[in-house]
KEMI-795938 format. One record per residue (C-alpha): residue in one letter; y, z, x. Coordinates in pm, whole numbers, padded with zeros to 5 digits. Example, Ala and Ser with C-alpha at 12.3 -4.5 7.8 and 13.67 -1.06 7.14 Angstrom:
@r=A&yy=-00450&zz=00780&xx=01230
@r=S&yy=-00106&zz=00714&xx=01367
//
This chain:
@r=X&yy=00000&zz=00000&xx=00000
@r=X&yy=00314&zz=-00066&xx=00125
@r=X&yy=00566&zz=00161&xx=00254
@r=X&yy=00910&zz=00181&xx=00279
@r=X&yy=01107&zz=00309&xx=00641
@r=X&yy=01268&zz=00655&xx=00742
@r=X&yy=01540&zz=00618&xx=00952
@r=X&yy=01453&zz=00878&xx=01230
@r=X&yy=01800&zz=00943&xx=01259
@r=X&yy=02094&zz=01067&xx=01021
@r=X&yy=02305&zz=01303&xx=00838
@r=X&yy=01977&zz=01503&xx=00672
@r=X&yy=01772&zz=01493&xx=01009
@r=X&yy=02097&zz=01618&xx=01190
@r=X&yy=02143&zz=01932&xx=00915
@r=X&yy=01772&zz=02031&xx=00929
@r=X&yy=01855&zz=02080&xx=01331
@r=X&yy=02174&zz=02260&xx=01304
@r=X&yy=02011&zz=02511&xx=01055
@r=X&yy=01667&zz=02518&xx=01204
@r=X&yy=01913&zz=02620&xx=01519
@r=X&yy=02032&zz=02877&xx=01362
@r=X&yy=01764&zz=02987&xx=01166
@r=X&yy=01835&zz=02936&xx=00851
@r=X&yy=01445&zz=02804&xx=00889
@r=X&yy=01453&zz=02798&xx=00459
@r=X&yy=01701&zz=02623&xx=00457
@r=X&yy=01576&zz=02366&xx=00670
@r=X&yy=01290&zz=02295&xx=00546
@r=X&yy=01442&zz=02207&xx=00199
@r=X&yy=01661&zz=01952&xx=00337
@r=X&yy=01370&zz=01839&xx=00520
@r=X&yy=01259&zz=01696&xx=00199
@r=X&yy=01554&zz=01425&xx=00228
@r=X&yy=01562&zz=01377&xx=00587
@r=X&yy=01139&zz=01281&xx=00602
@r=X&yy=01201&zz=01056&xx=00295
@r=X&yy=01268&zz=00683&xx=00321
@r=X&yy=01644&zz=00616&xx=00199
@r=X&yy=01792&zz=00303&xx=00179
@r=X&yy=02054&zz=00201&xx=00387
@r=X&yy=02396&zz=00086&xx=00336
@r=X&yy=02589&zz=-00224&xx=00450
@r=X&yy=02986&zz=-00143&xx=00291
@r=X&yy=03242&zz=-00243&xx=00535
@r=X&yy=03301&zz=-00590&xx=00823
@r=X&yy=03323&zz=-00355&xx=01062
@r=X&yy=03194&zz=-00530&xx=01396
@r=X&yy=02848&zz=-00472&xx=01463
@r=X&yy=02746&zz=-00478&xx=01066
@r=X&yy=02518&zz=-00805&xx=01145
@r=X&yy=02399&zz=-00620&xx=01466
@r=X&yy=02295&zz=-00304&xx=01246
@r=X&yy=02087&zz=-00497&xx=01013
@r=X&yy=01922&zz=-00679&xx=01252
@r=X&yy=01801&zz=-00371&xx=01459
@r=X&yy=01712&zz=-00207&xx=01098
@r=X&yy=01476&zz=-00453&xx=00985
@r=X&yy=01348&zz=-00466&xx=01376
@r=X&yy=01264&zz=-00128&xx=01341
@r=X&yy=01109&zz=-00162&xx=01016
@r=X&yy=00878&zz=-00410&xx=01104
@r=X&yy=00762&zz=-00209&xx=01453
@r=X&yy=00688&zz=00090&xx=01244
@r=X&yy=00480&zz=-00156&xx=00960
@r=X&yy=00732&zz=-00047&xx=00689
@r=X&yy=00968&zz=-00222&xx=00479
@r=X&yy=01403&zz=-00138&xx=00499
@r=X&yy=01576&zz=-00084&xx=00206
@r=X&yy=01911&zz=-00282&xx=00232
@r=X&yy=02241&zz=-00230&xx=00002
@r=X&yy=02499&zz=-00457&xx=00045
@r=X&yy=02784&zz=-00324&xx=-00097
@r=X&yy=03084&zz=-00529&xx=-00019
@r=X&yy=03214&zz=-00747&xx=-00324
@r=X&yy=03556&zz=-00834&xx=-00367
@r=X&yy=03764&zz=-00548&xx=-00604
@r=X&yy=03440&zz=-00283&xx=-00575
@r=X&yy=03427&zz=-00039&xx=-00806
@r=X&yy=03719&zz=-00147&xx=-01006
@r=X&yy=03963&zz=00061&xx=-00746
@r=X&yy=03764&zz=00410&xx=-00786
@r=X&yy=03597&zz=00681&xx=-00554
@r=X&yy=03448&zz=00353&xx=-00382
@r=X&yy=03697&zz=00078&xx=-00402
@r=X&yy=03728&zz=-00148&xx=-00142
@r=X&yy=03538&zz=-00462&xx=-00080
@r=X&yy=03618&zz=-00802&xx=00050
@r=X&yy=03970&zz=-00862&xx=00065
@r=X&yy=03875&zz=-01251&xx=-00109
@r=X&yy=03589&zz=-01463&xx=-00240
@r=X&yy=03575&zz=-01637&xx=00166
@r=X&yy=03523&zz=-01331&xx=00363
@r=X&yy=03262&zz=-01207&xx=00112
@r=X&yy=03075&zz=-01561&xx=00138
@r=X&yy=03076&zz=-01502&xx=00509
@r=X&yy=02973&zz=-01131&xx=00546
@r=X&yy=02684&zz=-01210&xx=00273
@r=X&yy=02599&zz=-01530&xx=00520
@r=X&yy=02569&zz=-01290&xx=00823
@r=X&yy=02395&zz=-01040&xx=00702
@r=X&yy=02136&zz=-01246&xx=00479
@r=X&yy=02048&zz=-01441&xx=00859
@r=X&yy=02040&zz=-01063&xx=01028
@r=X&yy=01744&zz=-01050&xx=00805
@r=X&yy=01559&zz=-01366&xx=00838
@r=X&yy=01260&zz=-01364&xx=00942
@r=X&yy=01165&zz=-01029&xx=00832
@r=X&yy=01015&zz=-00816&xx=00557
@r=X&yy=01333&zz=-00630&xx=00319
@r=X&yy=01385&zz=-00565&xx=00046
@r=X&yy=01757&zz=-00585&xx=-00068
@r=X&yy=01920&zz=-00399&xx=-00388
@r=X&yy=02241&zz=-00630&xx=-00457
@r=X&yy=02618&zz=-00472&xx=-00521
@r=X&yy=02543&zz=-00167&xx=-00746
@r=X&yy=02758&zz=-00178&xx=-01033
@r=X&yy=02915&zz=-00525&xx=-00977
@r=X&yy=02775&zz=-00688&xx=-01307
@r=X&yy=02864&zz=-00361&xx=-01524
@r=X&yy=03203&zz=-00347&xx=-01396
@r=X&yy=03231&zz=-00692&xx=-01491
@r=X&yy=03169&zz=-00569&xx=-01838
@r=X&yy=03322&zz=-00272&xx=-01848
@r=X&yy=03612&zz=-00521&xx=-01836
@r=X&yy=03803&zz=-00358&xx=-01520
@r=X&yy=03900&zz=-00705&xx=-01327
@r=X&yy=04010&zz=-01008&xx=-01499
@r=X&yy=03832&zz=-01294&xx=-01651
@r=X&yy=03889&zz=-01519&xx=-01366
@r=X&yy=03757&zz=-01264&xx=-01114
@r=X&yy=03527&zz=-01214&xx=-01334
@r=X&yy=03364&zz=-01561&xx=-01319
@r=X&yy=03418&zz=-01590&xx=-00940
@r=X&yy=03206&zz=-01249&xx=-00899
@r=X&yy=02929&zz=-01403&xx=-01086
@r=X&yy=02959&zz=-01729&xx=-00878
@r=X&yy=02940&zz=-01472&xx=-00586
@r=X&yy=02664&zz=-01300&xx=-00651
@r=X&yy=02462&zz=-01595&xx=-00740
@r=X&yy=02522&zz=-01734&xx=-00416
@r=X&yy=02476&zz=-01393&xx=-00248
@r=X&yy=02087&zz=-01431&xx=-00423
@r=X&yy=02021&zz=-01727&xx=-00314
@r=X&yy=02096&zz=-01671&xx=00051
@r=X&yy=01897&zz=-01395&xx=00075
@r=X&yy=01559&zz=-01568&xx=-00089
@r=X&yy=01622&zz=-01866&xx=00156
@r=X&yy=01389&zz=-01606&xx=00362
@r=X&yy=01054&zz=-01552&xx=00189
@r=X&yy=00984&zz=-01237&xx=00359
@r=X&yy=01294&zz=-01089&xx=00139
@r=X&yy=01355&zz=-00917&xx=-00186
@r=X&yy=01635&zz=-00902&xx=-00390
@r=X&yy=01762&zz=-00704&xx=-00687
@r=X&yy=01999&zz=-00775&xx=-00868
@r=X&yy=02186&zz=-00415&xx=-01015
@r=X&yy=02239&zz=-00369&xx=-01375
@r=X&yy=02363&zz=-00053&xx=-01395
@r=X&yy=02225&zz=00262&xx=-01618
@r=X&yy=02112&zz=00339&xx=-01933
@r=X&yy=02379&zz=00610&xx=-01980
@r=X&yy=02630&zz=00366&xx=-01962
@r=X&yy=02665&zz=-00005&xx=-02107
@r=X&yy=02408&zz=00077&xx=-02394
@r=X&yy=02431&zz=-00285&xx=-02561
@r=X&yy=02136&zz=-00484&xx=-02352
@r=X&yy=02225&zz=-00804&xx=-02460
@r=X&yy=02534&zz=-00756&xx=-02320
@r=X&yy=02395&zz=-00636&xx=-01952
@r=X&yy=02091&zz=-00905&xx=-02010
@r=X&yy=02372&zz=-01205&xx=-02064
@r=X&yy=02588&zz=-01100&xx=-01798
@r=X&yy=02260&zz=-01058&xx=-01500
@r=X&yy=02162&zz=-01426&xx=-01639
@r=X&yy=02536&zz=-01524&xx=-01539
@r=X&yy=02505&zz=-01398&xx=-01198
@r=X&yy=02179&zz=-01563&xx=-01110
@r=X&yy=01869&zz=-01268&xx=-01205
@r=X&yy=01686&zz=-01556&xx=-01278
@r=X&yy=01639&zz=-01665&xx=-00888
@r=X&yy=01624&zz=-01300&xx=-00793
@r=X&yy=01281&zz=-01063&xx=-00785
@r=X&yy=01421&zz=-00918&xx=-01064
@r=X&yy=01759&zz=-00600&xx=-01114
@r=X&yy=01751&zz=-00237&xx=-01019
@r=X&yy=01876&zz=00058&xx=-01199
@r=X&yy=02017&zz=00420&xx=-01154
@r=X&yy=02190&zz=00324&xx=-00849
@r=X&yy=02333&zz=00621&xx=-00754
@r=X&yy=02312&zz=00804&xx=-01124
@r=X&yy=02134&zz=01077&xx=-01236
@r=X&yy=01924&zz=00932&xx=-01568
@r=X&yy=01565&zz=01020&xx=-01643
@r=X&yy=01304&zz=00801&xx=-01492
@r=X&yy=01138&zz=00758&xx=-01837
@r=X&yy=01520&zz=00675&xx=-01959
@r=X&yy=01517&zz=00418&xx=-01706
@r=X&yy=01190&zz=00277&xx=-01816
@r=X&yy=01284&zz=00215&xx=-02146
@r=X&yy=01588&zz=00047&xx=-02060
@r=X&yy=01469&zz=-00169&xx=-01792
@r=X&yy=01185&zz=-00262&xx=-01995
@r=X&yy=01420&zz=-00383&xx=-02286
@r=X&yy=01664&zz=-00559&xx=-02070
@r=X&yy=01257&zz=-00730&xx=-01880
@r=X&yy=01182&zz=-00827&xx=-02269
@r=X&yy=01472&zz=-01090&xx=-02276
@r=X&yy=01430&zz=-01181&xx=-01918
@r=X&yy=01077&zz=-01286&xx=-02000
@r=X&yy=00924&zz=-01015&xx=-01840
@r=X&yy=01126&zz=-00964&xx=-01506
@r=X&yy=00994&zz=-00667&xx=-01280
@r=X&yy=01294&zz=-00386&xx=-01155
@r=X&yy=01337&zz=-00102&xx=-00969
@r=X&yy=01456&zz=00245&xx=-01005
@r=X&yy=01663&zz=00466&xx=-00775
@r=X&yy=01478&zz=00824&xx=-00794
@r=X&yy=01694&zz=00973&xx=-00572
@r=X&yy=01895&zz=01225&xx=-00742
@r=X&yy=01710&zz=01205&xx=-01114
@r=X&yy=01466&zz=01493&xx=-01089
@r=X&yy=01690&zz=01694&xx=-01400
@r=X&yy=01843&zz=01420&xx=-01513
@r=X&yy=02220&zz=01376&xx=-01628
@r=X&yy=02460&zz=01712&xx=-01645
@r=X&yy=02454&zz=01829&xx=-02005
@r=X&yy=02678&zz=02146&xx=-01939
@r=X&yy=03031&zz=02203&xx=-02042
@r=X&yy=03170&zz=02240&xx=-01671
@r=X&yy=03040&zz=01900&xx=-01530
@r=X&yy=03281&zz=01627&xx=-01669
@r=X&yy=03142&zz=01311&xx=-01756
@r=X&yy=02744&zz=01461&xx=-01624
@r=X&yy=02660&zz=01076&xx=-01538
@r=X&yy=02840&zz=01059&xx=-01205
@r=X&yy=03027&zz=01187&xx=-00972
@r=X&yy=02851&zz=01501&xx=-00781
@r=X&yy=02764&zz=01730&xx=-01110
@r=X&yy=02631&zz=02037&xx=-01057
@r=X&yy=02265&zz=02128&xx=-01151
@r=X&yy=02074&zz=01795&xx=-01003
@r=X&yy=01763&zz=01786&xx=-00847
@r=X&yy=01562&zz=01505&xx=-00625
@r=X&yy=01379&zz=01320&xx=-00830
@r=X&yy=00999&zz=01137&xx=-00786
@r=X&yy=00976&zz=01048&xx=-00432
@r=X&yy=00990&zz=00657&xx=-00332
@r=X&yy=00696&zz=00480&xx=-00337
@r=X&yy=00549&zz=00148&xx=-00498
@r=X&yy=00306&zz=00303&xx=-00715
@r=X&yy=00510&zz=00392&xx=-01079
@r=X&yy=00196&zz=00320&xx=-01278
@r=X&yy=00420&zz=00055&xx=-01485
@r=X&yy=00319&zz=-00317&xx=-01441
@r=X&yy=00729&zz=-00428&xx=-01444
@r=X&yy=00837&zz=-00170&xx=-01218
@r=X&yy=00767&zz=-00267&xx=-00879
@r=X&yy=00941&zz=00109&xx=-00716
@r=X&yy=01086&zz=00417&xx=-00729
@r=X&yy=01329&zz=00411&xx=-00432
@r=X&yy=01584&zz=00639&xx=-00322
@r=X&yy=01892&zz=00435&xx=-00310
@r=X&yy=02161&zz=00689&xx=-00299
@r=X&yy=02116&zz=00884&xx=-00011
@r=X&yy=02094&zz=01256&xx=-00149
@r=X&yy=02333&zz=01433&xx=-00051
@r=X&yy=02628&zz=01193&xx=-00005
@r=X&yy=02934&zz=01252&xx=-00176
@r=X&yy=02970&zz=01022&xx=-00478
@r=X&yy=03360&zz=01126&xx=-00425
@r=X&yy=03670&zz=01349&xx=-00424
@r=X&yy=03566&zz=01457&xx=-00733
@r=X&yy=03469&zz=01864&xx=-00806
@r=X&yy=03533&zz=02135&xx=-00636
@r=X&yy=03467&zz=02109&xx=-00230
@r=X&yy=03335&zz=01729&xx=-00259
@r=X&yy=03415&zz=01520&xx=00007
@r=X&yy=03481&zz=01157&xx=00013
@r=X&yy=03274&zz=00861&xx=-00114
@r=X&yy=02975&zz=00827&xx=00135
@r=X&yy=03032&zz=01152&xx=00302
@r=X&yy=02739&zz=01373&xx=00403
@r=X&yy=02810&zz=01726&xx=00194
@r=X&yy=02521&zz=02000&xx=00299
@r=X&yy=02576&zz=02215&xx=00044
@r=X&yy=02525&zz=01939&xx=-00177
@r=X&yy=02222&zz=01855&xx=-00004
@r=X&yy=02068&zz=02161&xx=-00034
@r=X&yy=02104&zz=02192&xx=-00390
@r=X&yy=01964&zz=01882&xx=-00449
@r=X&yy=01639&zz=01982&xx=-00258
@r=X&yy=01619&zz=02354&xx=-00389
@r=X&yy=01686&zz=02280&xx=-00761
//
């Protein structure tokens, strides 16, 4: 069965040292949990040395016999201008980041969960209708260079259950933006709904995509969304209470899922949001550590 690659390096692994240094040995061995776990990993900026990064990931992948988990994460107007915005200053230097880091992977085994929440933004109605239609041009072509390498596959994201609940809507705008040529969408990037939630919504949106498989990020699902008075919206955005949920793996026991992966990296700040969080992206231990204790 295949597996999926840990990273023997990172925020987690460097926690579980600092605290197994100073003996908080408990302590350490519930983050443990997150650093021993295969996460995916993140491609979000043009920095130089993205391509590089890739390259050596899936290199390292493929010496250990496991499969990388890639994100790219880089679309023009990202997250409509939240906790995450940024992106690709224009349509060009997205075309050409995608192009680079689609050929770091050539040649090698990946699989590759595409822009979370770039088609549900698009419906949530945040960016215009002409950027709109260039996003789904975009991502198309974003597909399509990635599955010019056999060896590689790509979901498309189509958000959460919790949040566009109409899934005609969701299922007409992943047609727009190419599902059909992809492996099929993920869902729960980075959110907190139930894997059986998850299920039945991927499985509706699969029954008007004539069956399409998906994938599930696990990471952070384990008591699903917030329901208490003191977490804001409970969906997003660091609420208190979560828990890891089922580790990843490619055996869900549901023909049309094909994983349970852990896309958001537990205990990274989903923002400046609640009391203590850090940035987007940030590593927050005591965020961590509820995560692995709850």
């Amino acid at each position: 069965m295949e597996q999926f690659y840990v990273e023997p390096v990172g925020p987690a692994v460097g926690q579980v040292q600092v605290w197994d240094a100073e003996g908080r040995s408990a302590d350490a061995a519930a983050v443990r949990r997150i650093a021993d776990a295969p996460t995916a990993v993140w491609f979000a900026d043009a920095a130089p040395g993205f391509a590089e990064r890739a390259r050596a990931l899936v290199a390292s992948a493929a010496a250990a016999g496991r499969t990388p988990v890639l994100v790219p994460y880089y679309v023009p107007q990202r997250d409509c201008g939240g906790h995450s915005g940024g992106g690709a200053p224009d349509a060009g230097a997205y075309r050409d980041w995608i192009g680079q880091l689609a050929g770091a992977v050539h040649g090698s085994s990946a699989l590759v969960v595409l822009e979370p929440d770039a088609v549900t933004h698009v419906l949530q109605g945040c960016i215009s209708a002409s950027a709109a239609d260039e996003r789904y041009t975009l991502l198309g072509e974003a597909i399509r260079a990635f599955k010019a390498d056999p060896g590689v596959r790509v979901y498309l994201d189509g958000g959460n259950p919790g949040w566009v609940k109409d899934v005609d809507r969701v299922v007409e705008a992943l047609r727009r933006a190419g599902v059909a040529e992809a492996d099929g969408f993920s869902l729960n990037v980075a959110n907190f709904e139930t894997t059986d939630a998850n299920i039945g919504y991927g499985t509706a949106i699969s029954d008007r995509l004539g069956g399409a498989h998906f994938v599930i990020d696990t990471s952070r699902n384990g008591n699903g969304p917030a329901t208490t008075a003191d977490s804001g919206d409970g969906h997003w955005c660091n609420p208190p209470g979560r828990a890891l949920g089922p580790a990843p793996t490619r055996e869900t026991g549901h023909d049309r899922v094909d994983a349970y992966l852990w896309v958001k990296r537990p205990g990274e700040s989903d923002g400046a949001c609640g009391e203590g969080a850090p940035e987007a992206g940030q590593w927050w231990p005591d965020y961590a550590l509820a995560l692995a204790t709850n």
